[in-house]
Structure formats: structure tokens, C-alpha cells
C-alpha positions in Angstrom: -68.2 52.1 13.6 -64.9 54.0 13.9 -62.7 55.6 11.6 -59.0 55.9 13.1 -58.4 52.4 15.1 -59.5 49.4 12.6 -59.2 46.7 15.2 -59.8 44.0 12.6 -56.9 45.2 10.2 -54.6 45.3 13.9 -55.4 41.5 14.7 -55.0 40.4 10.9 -51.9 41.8 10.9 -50.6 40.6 14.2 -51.9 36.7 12.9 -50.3 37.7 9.8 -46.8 38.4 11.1 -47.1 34.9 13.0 -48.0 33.3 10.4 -45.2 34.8 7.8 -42.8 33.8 10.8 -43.6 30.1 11.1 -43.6 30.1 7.6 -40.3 31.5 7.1 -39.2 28.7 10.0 -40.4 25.8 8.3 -38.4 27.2 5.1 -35.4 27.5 6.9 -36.2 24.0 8.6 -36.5 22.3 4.8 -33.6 23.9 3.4 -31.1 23.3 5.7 -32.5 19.7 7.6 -32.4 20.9 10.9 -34.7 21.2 13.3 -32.7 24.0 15.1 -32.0 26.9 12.5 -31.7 29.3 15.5 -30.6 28.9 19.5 -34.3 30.0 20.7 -36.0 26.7 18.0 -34.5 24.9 20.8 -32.1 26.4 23.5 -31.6 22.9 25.7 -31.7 20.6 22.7 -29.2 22.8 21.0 -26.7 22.2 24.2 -27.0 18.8 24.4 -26.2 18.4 20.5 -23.6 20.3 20.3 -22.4 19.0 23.8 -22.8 15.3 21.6 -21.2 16.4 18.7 -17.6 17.7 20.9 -18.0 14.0 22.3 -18.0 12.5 18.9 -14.8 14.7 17.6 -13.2 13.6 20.7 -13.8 9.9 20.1 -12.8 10.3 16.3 -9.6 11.7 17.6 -9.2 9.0 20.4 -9.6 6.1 17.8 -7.0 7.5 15.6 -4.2 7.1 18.3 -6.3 4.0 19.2 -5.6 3.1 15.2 -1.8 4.3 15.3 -1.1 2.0 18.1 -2.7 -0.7 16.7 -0.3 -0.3 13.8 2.7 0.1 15.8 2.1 -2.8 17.8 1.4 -5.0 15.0 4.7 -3.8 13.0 6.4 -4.9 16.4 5.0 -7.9 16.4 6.2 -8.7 13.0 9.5 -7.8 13.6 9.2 -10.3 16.4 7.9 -13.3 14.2 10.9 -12.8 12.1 13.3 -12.8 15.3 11.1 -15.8 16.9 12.0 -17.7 13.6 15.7 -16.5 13.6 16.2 -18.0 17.4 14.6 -20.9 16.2 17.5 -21.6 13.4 20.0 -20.1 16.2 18.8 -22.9 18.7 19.1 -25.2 16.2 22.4 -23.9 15.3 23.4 -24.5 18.8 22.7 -27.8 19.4 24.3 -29.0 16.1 27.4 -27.5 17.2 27.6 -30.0 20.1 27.8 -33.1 18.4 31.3 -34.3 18.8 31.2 -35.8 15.7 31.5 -32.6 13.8 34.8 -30.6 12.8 36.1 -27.7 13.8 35.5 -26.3 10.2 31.7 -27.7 10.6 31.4 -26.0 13.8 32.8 -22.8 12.1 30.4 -22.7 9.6 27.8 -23.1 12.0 29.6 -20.4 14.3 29.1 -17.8 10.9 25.3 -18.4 10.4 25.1 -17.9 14.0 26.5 -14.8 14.0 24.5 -13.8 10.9 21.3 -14.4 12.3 22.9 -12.8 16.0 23.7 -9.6 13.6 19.8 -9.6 12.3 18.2 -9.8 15.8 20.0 -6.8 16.4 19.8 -4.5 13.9 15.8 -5.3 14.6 16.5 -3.8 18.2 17.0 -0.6 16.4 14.2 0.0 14.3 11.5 2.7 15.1 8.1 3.8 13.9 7.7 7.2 13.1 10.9 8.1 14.7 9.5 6.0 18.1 11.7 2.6 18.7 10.0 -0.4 18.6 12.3 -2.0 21.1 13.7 0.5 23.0 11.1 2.9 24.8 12.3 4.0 28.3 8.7 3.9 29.2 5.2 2.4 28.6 3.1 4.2 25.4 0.3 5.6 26.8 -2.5 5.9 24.3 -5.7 7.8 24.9 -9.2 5.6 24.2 -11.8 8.1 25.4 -13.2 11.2 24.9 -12.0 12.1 29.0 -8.6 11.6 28.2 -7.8 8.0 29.9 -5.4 6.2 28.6 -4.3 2.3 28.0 -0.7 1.6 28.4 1.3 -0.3 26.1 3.9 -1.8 27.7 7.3 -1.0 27.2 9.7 -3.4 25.0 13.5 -3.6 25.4 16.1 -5.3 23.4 19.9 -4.4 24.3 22.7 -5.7 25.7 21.8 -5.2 29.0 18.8 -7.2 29.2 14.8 -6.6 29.0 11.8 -8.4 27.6 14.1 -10.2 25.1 17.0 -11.5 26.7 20.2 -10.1 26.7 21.9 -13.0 25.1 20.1 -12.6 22.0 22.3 -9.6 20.8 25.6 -10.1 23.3 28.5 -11.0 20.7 29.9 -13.1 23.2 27.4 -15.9 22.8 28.1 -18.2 19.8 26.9 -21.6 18.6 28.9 -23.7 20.8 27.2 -21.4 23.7 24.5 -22.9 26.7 21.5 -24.0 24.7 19.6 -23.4 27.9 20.4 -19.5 27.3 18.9 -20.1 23.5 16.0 -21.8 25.3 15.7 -18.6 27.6 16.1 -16.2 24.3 13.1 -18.1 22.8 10.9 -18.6 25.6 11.8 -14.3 26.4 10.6 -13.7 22.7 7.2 -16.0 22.6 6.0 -14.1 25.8 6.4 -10.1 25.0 4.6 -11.8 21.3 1.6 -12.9 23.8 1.9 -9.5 25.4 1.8 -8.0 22.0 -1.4 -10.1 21.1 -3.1 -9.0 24.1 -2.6 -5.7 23.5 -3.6 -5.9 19.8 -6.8 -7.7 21.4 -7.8 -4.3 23.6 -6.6 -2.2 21.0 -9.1 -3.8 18.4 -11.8 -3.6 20.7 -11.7 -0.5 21.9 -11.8 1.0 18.3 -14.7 -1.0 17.8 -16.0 0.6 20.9 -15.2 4.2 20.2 -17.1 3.0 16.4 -20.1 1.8 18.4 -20.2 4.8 20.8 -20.1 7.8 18.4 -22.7 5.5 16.1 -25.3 5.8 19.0 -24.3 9.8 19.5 -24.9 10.4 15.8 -28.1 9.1 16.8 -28.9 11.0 19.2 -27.9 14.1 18.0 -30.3 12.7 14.9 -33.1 13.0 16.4 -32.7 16.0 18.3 -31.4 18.1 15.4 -32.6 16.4 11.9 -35.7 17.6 10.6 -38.7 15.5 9.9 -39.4 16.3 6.2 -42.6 14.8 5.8 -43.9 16.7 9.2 -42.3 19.9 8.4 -43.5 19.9 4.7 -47.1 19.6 6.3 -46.6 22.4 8.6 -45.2 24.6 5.6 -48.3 24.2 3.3 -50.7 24.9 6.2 -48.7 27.8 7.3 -48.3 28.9 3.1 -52.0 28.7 3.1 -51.9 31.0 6.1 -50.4 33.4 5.1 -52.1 34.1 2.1 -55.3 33.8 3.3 -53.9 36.0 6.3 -53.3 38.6 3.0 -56.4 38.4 1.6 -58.6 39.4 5.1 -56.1 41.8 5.7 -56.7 43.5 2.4 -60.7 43.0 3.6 -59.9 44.2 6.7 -59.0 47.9 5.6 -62.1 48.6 3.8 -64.0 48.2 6.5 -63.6 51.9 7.9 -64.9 52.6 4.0 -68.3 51.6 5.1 -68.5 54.6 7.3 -68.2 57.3 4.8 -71.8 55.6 3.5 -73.4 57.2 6.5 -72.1 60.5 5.8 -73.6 60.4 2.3 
């Protein structure tokens, strides 16, 4: 029996401190949700979450250009149905005007709605969106569909006078109605083809959104079930660790009365 080193009231205290530490863990773990409150909880789990989480900021980033293009391919395309239905009428326009049967004054009126609808088509060439032309980028659009940067190109789309996707005789104020009908034909045929190229690339836009969607879905996942805390596990580990700790108290408070016992022998 010893007086100066209580050995007891040294290993209480010791269990004690671990005790009030895992408690104040499992607090921390509760009130925030996470199973990682600190870098040392978890110093490889916390890299690979974090690592997750870049991805998915990267991939929300990547489907809003993947969104933005989608829009501006679609506007094109709209701007395209209404010129596919103008060539239509300007077609039709055209091949009325060579019935000999008509007048010069029929033919003339013809020749102005012609014109009209020549005048539409290109004022269309000269539209933009968000101060990019719809149908006169030098260059494919590249726009990026991954968190690594890669991109998809959406092909370039001219309309001008001197030719490109739509043909040139569309907007050349040389053609009128009692013009080739073949070169309508052409104009038309030019038109329903960069709309099929504009489907397809609606088509890969759509899906890859719904891919970058699917992929950052799975990553929240992951980064779930690394990080998120289970409540009904962690609440059990807080009252066994609460009753721990004061129980922990209690012997400690024991504990240092011990060395009392020896003053009974000197009595």
C-alpha cells in the first residue's frame, strides 16, 4: 500500500480520457452526419471522397455546356424547320412559274413571294446565340462531356453566299422563281441533311447528360457510404461510450480514496 503513485487513479484516468474522446467523436459524428469529422477518422477514405466529390463538380460543370449546346442546337434546328418550310413554298414557287400558261404579271407576283421568302432565309443566316452565329461558325463547337476535359464536336453550319451546308443558292439574289428547280431541289435536299446532322447531334447531346446524371448519381453514392454516418450505429456507440464515461467518473472518484486507507495503519 503506497501513498504517492495511486496506480488505480493513473489507469482510470487514462480509460477515462479514451472514453471522454470517443464520446466527444460520436457527438461530433451525430451532429454533423459524417463519419469523417477529422482527417485521422479516416485519412484514405477522406482522399477518395473528396477525390469523388472534385469528379462530381466537374461533371456538374460538364453537363451544363452539355445543356447549353443542347439548347443551341435545338434553336438551330428550329430556325431550320422554318427555312425547310420556306424552300418548300420557294420550290413550289418555282415550278409554277414555268407553266407557260401564266402571265408575265402572274409570274411577277410569284417572282415577289420568292424574293420574300429568299430575304427570310437570309436574315436566318445571321442570327446568333449568345452572341455565337448559328450559321456561320468558322469552326466546329467543341463542347466538353467529361470530368477529363474531352470534348464532342458539333459540327460547323454555314449559310452565305458562297456556299456551305445550305446551298449557296438559297440566299444568292440572283436566283428567282423562273430559276433551275433542280437548284431548289439541291437548296432542299442541302437543308433536310445538316437537320439530320442536327438530330444526331441532339441525340449524343441528350445522352450524354443523362450519362453525366447517371455517373455523379453513383459518386454521390459512393462518397455516401464512405462519409455519411450511420445514425442508428453511432447513436449506439454514443450511449455505451456516455455510460463510460460516467461510470469512468465515478471509479475515478473511488480510485483516489484508496491511498486514504493507509492513514488507518498509522492510527
Amino acid at each position: 500500500m503506497v501513498i504517492n503513485t495511486n496506480l488505480a487513479a493513473i489507469k482510470n484516468t487514462r480509460l477515462l480520457a479514451d472514453s471522454t474522446t470517443n464520446l466527444n467523436k460520436s457527438l461530433a459524428r451525430l451532429s454533423s452526419g459524417s463519419k469523417i469529422v477529422s482527417p485521422e477518422d479516416d485519412a484514405g477514405g477522406l482522399a477518395v471522397s473528396l477525390n469523388f466529390e472534385a469528379q462530381m463538380n466537374r461533371n456538374a460543370a460538364a453537363n451544363s455546356n452539355v445543356v447549353s449546346a443542347l439548347s443551341y442546337t435545338q434553336t438551330r434546328d428550329g430556325f431550320l424547320s422554318k427555312i425547310s418550310k420556306a424552300l418548300d413554298r420557294m420550290s413550289e414557287l418555282a415550278t409554277l412559274a414555268q407553266d407557260s400558261t401564266k402571265s408575265t404579271s402572274d409570274k411577277s407576283n410569284y417572282n415577289q413571294e420568292f424574293t420574300a421568302l429568299q430575304a427570310y432565309i437570309s436574315d436566318i443566316g445571321t442570327k446568333d446565340f449568345n452572341g455565337v452565329s448559328l450559321f456561320g461558325a468558322d469552326s466546329d463547337l467543341a463542347v466538353t462531356i467529361d470530368s477529363d476535359g474531352n470534348t464532342f464536336a458539333v459540327s460547323e453550319l454555314k449559310m452565305n453566299a458562297s456556299g456551305g451546308d445550305i446551298s449557296a443558292a438559297v440566299v444568292l439574289s440572283s436566283v428567282t422563281a423562273s430559276g433551275s428547280i433542280g437548284t431548289m431541289k439541291t437548296a432542299v435536299t442541302n437543308v433536310s441533311t445538316s437537320r439530320a446532322k442536327l438530330g444526331a447531334n441532339v441525340q449524343r447531346l441528350q445522352l450524354t447528360s443523362e450519362q453525366l446524371n447517371i455517373l455523379n448519381e453513383n459518386l454521390a453514392a459512393s462518397v455516401s457510404r464512405i462519409k455519411d454516418v450511420n445514425v442508428a450505429e453511432e447513436s449506439t456507440q454514443y450511449a455505451r461510450q456516455n455510460i463510460l464515461v460516467q461510470s469512468g467518473t465515478a471509479m475515478l472518484a473511488q480510485a483516489n480514496l484508496l491511498p486514504q486507507s493507509a492513514l488507518r495503519l498509522l492510527q
